[in-house]
Backbone bond lengths (Angstrom), bond angles and torsions (degrees), N, CA, C in turn:
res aa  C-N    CA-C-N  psi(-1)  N-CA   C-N-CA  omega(-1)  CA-C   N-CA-C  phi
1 X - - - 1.437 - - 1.516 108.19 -
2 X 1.516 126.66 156.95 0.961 132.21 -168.06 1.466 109.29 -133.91
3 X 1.957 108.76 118.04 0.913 109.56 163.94 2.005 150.83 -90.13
4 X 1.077 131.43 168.27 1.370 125.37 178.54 1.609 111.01 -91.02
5 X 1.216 107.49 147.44 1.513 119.81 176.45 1.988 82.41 -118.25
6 X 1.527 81.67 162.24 1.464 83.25 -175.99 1.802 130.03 -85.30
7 X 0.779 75.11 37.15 1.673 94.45 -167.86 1.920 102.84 -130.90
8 X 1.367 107.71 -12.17 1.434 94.93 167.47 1.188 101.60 64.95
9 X 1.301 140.12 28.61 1.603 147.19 176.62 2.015 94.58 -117.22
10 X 1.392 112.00 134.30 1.552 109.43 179.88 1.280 89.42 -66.57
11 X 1.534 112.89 157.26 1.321 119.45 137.07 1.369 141.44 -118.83
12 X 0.985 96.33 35.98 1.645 100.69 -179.48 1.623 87.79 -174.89
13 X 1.460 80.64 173.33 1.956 94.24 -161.63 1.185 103.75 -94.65
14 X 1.680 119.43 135.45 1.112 120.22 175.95 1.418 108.68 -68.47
15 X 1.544 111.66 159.14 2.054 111.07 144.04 1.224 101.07 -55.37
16 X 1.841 80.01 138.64 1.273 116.27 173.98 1.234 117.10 76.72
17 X 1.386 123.22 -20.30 1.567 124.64 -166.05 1.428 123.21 68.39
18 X 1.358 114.29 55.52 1.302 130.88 -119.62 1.622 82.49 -97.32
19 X 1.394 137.14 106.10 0.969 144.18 171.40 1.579 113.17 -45.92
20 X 1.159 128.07 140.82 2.110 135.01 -177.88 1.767 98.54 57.40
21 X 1.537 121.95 35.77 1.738 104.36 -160.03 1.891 79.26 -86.03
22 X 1.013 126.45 -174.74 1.154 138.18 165.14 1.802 122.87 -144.02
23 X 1.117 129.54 147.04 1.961 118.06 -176.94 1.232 95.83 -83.11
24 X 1.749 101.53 139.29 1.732 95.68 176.88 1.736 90.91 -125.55
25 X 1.490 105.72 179.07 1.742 92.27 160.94 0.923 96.53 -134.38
26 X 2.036 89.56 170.31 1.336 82.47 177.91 1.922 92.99 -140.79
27 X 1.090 106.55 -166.31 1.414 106.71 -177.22 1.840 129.71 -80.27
28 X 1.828 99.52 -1.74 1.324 105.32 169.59 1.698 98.18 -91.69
29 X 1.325 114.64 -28.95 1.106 92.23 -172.13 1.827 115.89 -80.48
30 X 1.162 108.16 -8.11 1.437 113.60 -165.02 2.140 89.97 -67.82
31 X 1.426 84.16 -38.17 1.947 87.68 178.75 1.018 138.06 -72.73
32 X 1.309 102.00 -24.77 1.523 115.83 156.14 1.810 103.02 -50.83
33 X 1.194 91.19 -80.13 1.491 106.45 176.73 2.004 128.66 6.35
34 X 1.989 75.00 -65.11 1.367 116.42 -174.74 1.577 110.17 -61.85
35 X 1.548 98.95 -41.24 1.963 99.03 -164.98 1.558 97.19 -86.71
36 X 1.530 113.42 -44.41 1.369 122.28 -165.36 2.006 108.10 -59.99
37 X 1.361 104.64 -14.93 1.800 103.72 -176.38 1.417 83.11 -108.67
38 X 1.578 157.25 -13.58 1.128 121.61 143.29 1.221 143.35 -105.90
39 X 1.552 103.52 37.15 1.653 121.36 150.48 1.465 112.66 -110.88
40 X 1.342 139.97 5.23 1.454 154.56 142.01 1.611 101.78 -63.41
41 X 1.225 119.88 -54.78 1.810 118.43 176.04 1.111 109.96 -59.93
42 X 1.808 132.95 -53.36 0.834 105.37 -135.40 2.207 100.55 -122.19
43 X 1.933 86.26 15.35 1.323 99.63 167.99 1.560 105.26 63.60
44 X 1.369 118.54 60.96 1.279 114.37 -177.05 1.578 105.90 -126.73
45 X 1.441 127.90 -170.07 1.105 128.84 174.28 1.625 106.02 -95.86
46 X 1.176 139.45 126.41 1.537 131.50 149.17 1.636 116.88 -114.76
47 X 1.538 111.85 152.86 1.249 105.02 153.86 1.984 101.55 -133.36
48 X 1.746 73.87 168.84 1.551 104.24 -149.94 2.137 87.50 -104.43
49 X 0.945 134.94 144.66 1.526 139.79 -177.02 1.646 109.02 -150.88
50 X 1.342 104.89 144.52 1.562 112.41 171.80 1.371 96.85 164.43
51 X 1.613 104.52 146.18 1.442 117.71 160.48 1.531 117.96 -23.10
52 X 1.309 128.15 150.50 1.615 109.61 145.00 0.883 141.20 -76.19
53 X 1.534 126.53 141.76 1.129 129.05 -158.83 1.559 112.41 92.69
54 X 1.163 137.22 9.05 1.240 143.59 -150.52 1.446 100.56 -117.36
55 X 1.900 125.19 -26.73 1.219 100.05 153.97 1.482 102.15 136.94
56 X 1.576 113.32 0.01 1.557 120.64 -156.33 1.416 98.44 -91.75
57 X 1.487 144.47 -32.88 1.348 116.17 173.58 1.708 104.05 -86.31
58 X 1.291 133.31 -14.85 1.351 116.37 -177.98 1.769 107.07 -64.59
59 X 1.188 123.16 -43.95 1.370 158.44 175.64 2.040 88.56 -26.57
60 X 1.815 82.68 -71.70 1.347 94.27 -157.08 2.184 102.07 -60.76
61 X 1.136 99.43 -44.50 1.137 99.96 -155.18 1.985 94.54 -62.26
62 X 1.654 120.28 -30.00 1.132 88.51 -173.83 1.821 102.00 -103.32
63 X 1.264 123.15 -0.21 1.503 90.72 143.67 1.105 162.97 -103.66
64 X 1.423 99.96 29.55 1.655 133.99 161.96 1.307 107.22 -82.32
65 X 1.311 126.43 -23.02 1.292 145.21 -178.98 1.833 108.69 -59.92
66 X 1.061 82.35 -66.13 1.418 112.86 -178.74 1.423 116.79 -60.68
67 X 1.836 119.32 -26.10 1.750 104.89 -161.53 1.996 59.77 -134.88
68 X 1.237 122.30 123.23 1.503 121.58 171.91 1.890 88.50 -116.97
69 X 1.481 117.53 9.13 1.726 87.23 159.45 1.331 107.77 -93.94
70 X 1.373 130.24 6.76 1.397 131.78 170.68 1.399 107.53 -52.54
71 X 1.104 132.35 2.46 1.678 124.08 -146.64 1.519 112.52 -1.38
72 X 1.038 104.99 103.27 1.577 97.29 -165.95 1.753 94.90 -90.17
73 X 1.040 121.44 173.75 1.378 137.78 153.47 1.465 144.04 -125.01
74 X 1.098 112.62 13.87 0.986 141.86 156.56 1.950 106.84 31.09
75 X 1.387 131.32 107.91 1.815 117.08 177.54 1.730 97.57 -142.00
76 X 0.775 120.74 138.01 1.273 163.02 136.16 1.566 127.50 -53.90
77 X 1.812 121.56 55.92 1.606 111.84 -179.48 1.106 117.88 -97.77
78 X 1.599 105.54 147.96 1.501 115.39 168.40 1.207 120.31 -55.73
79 X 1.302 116.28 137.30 1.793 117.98 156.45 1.714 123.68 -15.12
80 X 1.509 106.57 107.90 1.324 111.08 -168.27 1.239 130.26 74.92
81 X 0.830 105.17 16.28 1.819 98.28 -169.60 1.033 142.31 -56.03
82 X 1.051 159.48 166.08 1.457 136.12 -158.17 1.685 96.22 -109.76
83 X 1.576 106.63 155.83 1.720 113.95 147.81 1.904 111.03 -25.59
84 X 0.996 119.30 -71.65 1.292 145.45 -164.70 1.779 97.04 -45.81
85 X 1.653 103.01 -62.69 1.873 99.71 169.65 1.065 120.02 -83.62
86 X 1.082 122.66 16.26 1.851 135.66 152.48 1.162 112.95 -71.18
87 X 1.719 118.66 -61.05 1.470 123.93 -177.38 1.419 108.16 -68.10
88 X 1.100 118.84 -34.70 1.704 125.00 -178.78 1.596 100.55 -57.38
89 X 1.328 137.65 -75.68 0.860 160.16 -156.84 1.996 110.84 -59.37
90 X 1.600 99.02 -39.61 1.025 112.38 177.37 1.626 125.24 -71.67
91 X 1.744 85.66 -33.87 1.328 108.45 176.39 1.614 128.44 -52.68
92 X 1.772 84.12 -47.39 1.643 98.56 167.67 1.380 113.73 -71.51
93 X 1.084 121.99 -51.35 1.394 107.98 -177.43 1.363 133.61 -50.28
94 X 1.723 107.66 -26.36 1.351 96.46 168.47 1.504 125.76 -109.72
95 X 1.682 109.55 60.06 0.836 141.89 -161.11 1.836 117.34 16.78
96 X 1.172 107.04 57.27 1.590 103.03 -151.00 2.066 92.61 -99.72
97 X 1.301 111.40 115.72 1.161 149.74 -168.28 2.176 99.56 -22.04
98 X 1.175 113.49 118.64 1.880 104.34 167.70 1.854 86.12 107.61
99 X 1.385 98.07 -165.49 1.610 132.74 130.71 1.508 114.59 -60.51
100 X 1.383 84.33 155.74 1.660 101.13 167.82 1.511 103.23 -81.35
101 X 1.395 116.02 142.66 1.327 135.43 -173.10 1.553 95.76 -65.42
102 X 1.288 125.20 140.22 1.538 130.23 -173.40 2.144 94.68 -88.40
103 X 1.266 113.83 -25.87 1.372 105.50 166.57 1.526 121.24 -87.63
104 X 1.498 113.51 113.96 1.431 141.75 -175.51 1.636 108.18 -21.97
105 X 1.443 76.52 -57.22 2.108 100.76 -164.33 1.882 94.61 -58.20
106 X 1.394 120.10 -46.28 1.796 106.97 -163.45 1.456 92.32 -81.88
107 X 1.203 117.17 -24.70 1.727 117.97 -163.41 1.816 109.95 -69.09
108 X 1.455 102.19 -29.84 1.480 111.32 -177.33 1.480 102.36 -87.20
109 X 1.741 113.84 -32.67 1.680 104.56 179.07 1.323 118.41 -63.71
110 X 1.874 127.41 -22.91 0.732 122.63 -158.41 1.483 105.63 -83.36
111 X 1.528 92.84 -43.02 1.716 102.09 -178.83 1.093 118.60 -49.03
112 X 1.439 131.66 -56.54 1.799 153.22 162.50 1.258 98.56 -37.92
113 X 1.583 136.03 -25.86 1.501 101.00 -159.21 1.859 77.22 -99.51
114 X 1.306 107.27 -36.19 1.978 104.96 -176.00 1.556 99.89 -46.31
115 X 1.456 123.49 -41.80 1.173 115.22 -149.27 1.764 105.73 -87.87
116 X 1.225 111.75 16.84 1.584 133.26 -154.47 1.442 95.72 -86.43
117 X 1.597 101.84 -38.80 2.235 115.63 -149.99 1.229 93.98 -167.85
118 X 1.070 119.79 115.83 1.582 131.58 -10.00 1.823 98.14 -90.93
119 X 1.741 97.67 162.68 1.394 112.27 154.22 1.178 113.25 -50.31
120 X 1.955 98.16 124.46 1.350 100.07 170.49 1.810 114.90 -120.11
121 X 1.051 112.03 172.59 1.419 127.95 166.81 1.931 126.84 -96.36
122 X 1.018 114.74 82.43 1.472 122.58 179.31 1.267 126.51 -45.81
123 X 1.668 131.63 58.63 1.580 84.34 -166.81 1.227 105.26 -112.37
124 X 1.376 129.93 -173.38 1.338 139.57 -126.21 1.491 105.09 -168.13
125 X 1.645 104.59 83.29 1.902 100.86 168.99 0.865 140.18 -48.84
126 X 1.660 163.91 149.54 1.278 134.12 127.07 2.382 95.08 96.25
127 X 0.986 83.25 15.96 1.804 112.09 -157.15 2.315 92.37 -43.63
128 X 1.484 100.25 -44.81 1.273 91.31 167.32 1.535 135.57 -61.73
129 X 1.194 113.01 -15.17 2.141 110.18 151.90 1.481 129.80 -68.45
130 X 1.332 94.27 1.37 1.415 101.49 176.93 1.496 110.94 -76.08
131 X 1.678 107.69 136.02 1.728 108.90 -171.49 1.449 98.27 -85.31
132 X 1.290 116.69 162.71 1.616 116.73 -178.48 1.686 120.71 -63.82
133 X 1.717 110.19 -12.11 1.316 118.66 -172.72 1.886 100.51 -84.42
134 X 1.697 105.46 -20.64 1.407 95.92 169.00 1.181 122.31 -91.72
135 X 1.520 118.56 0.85 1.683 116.71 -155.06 1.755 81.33 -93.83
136 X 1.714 106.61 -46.28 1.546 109.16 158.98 1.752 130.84 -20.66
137 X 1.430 109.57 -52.20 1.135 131.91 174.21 1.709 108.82 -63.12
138 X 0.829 102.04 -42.74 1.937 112.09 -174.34 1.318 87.21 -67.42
139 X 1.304 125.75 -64.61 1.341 122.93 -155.82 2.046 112.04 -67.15
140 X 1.000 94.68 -40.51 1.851 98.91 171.34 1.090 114.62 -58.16
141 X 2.183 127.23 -25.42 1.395 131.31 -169.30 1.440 96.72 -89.23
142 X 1.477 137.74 -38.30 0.960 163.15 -154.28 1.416 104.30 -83.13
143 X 1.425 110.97 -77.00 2.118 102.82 154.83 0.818 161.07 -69.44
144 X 1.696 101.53 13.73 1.424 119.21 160.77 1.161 115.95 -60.22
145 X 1.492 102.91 121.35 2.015 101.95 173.14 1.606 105.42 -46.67
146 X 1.517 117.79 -46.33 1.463 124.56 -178.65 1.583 126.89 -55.16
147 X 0.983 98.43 -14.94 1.891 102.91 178.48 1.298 105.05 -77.20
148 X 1.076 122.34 -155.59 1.651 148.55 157.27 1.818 102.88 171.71
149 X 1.843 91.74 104.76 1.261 96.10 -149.64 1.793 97.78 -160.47
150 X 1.664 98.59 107.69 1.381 116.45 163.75 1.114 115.23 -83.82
151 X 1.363 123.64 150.46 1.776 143.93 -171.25 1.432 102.23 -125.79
152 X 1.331 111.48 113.62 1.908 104.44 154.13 1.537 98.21 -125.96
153 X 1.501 104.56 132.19 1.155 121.14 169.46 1.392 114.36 -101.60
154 X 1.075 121.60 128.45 1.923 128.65 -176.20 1.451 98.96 -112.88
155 X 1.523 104.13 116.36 1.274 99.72 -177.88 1.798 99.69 -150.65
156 X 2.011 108.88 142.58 1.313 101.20 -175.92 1.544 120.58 -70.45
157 X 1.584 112.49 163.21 1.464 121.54 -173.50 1.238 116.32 -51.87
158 X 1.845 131.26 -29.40 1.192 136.00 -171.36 1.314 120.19 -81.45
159 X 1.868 96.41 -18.83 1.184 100.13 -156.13 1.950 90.22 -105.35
160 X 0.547 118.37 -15.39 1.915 134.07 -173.56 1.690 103.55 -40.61
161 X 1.069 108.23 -59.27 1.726 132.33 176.03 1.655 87.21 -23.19
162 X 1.451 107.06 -74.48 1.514 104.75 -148.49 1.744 101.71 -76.61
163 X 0.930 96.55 -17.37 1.868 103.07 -179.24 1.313 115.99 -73.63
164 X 1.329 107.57 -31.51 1.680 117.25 167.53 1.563 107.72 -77.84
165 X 0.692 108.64 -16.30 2.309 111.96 -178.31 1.249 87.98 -70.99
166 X 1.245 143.08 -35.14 1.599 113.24 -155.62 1.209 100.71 -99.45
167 X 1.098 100.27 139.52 1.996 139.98 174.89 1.673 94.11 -39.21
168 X 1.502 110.03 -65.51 1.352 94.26 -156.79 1.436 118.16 -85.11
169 X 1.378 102.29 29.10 1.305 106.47 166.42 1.761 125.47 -132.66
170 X 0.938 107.11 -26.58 1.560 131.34 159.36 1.977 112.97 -25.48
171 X 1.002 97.71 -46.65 1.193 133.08 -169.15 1.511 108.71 -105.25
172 X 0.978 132.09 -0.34 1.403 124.15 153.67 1.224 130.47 -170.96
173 X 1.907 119.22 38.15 1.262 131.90 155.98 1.744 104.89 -103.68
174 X 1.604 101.52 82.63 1.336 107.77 160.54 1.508 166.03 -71.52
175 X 1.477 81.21 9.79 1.425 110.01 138.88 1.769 136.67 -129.34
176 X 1.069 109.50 153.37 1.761 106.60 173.79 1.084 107.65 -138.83
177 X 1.118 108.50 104.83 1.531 128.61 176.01 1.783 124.58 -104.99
178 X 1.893 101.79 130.73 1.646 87.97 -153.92 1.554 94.37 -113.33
179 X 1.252 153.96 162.82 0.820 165.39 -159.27 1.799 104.29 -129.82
180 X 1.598 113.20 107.52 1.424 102.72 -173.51 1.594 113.58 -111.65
181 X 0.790 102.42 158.76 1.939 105.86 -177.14 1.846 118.19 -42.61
182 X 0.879 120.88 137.77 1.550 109.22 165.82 1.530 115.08 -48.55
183 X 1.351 106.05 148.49 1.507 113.91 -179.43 1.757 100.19 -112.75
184 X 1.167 101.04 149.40 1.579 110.26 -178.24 1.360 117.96 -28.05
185 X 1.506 101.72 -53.80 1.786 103.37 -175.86 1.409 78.12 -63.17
186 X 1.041 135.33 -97.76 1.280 97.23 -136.48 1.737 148.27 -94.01
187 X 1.372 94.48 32.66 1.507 115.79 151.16 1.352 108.40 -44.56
188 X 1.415 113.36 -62.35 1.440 143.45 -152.51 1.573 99.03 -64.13
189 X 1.730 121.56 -27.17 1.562 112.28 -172.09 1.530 92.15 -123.21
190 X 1.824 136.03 -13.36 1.363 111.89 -176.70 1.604 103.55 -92.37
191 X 1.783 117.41 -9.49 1.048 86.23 -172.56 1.685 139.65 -108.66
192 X 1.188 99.34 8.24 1.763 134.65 169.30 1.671 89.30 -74.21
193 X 1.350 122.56 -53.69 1.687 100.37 -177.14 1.871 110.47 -76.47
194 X 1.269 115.33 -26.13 1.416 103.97 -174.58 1.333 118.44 -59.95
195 X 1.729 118.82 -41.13 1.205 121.51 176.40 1.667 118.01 -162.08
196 X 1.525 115.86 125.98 1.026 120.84 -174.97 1.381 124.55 -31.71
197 X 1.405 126.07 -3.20 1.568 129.50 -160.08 1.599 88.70 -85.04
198 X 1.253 118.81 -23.60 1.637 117.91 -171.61 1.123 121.85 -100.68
199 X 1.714 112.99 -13.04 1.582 106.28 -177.42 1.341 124.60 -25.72
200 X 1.639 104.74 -65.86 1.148 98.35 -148.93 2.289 100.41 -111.28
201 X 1.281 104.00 35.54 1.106 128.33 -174.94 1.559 114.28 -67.21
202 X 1.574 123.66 127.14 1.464 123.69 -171.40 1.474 100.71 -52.59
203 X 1.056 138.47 141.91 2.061 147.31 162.13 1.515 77.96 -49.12
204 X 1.210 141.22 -105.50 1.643 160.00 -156.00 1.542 103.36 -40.21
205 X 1.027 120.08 -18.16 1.803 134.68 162.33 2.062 91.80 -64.88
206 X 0.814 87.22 -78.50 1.496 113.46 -166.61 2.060 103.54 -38.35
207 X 1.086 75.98 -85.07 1.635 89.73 167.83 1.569 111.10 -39.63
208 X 1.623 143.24 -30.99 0.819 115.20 173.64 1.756 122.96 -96.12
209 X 1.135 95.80 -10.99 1.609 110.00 178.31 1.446 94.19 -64.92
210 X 1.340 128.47 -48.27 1.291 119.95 -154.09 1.821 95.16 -82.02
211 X 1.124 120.65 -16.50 1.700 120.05 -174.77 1.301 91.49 -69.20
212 X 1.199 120.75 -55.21 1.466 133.67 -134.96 1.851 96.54 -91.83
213 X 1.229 129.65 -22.27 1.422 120.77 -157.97 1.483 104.91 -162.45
214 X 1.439 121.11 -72.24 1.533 112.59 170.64 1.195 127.73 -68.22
215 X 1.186 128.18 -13.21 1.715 108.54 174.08 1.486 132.76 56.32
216 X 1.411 98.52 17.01 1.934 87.45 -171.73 1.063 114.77 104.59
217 X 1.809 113.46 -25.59 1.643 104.91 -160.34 1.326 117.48 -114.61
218 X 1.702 114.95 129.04 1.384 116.26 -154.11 1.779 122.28 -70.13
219 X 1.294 87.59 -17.62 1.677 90.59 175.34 1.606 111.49 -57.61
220 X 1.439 98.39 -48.98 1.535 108.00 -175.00 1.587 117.69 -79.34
221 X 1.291 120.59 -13.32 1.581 118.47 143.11 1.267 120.79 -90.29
222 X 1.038 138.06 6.29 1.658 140.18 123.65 1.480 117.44 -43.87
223 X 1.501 104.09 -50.22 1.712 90.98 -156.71 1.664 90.97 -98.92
224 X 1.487 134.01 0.77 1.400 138.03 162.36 1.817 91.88 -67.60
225 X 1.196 124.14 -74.03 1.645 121.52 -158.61 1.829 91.56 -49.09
226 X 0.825 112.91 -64.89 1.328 122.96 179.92 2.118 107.96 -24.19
227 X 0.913 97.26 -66.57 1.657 112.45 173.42 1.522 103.41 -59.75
228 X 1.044 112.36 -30.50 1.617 111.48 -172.19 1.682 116.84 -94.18
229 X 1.378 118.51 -28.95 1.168 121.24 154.98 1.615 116.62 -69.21
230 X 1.782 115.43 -32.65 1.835 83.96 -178.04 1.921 92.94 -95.02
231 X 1.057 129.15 -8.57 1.728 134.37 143.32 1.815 96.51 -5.52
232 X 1.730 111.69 -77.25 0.713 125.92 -158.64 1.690 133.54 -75.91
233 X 1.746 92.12 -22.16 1.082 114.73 164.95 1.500 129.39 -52.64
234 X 1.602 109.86 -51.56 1.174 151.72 179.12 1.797 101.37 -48.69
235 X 1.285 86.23 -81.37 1.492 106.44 176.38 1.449 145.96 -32.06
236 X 1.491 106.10 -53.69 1.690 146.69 -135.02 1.722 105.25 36.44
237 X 1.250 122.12 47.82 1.636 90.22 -179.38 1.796 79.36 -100.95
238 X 1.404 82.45 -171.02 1.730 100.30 -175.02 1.685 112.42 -50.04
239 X 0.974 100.08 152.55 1.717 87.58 173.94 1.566 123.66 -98.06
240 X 1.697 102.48 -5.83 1.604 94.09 150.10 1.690 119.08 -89.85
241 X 0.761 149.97 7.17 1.544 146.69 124.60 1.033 117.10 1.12
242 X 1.209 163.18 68.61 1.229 154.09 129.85 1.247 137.73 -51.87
243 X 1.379 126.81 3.76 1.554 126.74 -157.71 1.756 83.87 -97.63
244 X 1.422 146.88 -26.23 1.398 149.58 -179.84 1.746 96.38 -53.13
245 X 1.366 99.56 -43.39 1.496 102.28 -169.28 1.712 99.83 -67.76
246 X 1.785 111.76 -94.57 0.911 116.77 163.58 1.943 119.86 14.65
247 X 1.515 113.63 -71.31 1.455 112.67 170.15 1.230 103.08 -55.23
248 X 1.420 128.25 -46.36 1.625 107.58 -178.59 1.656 135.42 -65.69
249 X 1.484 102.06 -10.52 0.828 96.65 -170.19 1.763 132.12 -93.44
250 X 1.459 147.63 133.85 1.082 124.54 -170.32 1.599 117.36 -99.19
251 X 1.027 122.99 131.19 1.539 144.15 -154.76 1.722 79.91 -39.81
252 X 1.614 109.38 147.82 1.385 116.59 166.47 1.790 117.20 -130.58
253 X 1.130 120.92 140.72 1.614 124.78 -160.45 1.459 97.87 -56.55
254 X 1.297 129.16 146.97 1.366 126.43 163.43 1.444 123.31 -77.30
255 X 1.157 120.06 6.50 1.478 128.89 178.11 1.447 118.01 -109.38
256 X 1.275 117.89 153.87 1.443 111.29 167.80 1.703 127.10 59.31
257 X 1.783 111.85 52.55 1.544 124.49 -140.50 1.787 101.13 -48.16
């Protein structure tokens, strides 16, 4: 799903690079919104959940966009990663002067004292590859009396199960916030503003594409407009036309995007 900054300027890149896409909102994201500025206040742990494709790093990236005293920090880890490419990684991000010190003990003082001034915002992509020796690591940056330091972890729905098992988090990600599919209504009003391919698009067009293949989920009405603009290319028919597509398309499971 795609949110608005108030200026009606995108902020963050659509899928695909979706040429005429536009930010729309919608009412999951307004909640995101809502929980994510009071776990930034009140310096707590949250995580963020949804299918993929459902909308949670575009979300994040433009409403970090939007509040830049969040200092956000924004990381991206590989599968498993160690403590060690946590601190590395962290290191860079808060632009803290050299390399990271190859000794643990100055490498963590340095981070703790950055993470001291100003309040920052942690968040954490893809947050379920994290091994338990790093979720460990979050949690030691996190209880330092010396930090002042929010955590959002974004992590997919399948993968959530095992992210909730661990101890050291169970116990102190106080919020869980889920990110749910678009519902018809409002297919019907985000997607004439997201991109001109729908203006002037039948409701009962709409509604069945989404039975039949998207499901609610915005990646996959991204990469449908996407098919439907070079659809149109191909073709010359109108470029709200969709029923060419529709026949092409073969019914897709609603589970597991």
């Amino acid at each position: 799903m795609t949110p608005t900054d108030p200026t009606g300027h995108t902020t963050a890149r659509h899928y695909l690079n979706l040429p005429q896409a536009r930010t729309v909102t919608t009412s999951q994201v307004r909640a995101v919104a809502h929980a994510l500025a009071a776990a930034v206040e009140q310096q707590i742990m949250m995580c963020l959940s949804g299918a993929p494709g459902s909308g949670k790093t575009f979300t994040l990236h433009t409403l970090t966009a939007q509040h830049p005293h969040w200092h956000t920090l924004p990381l991206l880890v590989r599968p498993q990663a160690r403590p060690e490419d946590l601190r590395t990684r962290l290191y860079r991000a808060l632009r803290l002067p050299g390399h990271a010190p190859k000794n643990p003990g100055i490498c963590d003082d340095l981070i703790r004292h950055a993470l001291h001034h100003p309040a920052r915002l942690l968040a954490i992509d893809e947050a379920h590859q994290l091994s338990a020796s790093c979720l460990e690591y979050l949690r030691f940056l996190h209880d330092d009396p010396h930090t002042r330091l929010a955590v959002l972890l974004l992590a997919s729905d399948h993968r959530l199960k095992a992210l909730r098992a661990q101890p050291v988090l169970t116990s102190r990600v106080r919020t869980w916030h889920h990110l749910q599919p678009l519902t018809e209504s409002e297919l019907l009003t985000v997607l004439p503003a997201f991109h001109p391919q729908w203006h002037d698009a039948d409701p009962q067009l709409i509604t069945a594409l989404d039975t039949a293949w998207a499901h609610g989920n915005f990646r996959r009405w991204a990469s449908l407009t996407h098919r439907l603009a070079s659809l149109a290319h191909r073709t010359g028919r109108p470029q709200h036309d969709a029923h060419l597509l529709l026949k092409q398309l073969q019914p897709r499971p609603a589970t597991r995007p």
